[in-house]
N, C-alpha and C positions, 0 to 999 in steps of 0.2 A: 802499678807504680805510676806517679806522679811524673811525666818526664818534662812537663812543660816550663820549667822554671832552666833547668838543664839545657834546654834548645832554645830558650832563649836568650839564653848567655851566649848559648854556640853561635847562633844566628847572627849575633851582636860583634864574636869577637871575626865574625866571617867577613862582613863587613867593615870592621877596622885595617884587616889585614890586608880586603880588596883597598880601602884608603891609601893605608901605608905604600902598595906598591905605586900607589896613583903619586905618589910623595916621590918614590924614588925617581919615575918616570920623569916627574917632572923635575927633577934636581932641587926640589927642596933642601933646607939647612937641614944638614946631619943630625943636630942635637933634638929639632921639630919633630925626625924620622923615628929617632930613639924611643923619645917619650911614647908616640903612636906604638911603638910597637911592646913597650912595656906593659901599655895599656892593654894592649892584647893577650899581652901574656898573665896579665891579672885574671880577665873575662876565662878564659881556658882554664887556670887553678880555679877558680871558682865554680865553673863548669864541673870540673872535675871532684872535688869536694863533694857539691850535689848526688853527681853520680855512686860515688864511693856511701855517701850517706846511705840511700837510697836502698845500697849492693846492703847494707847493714840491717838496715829498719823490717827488708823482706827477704831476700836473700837465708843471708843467715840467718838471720830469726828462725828463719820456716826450716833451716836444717837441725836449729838446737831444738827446737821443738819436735822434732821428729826423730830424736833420739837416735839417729842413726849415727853410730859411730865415723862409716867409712866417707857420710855426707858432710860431716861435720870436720873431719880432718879434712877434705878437698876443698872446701870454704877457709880454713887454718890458713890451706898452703895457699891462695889463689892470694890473700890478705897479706903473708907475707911475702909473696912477691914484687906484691904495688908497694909496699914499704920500703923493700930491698931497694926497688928502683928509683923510690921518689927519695930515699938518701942514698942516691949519688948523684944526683941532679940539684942537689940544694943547695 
């Protein structure tokens, strides 16, 4: 799996985040704060995106094609969980 594209989202939103607190430190304008930190929070969903794609392309693929039933349900549930979670956070 491809993870370079993923880490360096992460990389990116690590560094905005280390920014942002450099913002709070220094009492920057609130709304300045905001923005930085939404930005980050974009970097992290897109991050995550990646990853989940990724969890798709190989992950699962390799259990549908492996015909295994009990792999196949455990990749089901793993999928609806990150769902579950990511609508209640929306």
């Amino acid at each position: 799996m491809d993870r370079s594209k993923s880490l360096q989202l992460l990389k990116n939103a690590k560094g905005q985040v280390e920014a942002v607190i450099k913002m709070v430190e220094n009492d920057r304008y609130c709304i300045d704060i905001s923005k930085q930190i939404l930005a980050s929070i974009s970097l992290l969903k897109k991050a995550n995106v990646e990853i989940l794609n990724s969890h798709l392309e190989h992950c699962v693929k390799q259990a549908a094609l492996s015909k295994d039933p009990e792999e196949i349900n455990i990749k089901i549930k793993e999928l609806e969980e990150v769902l579950e979670y990511l609508s209640k956070i929306v």
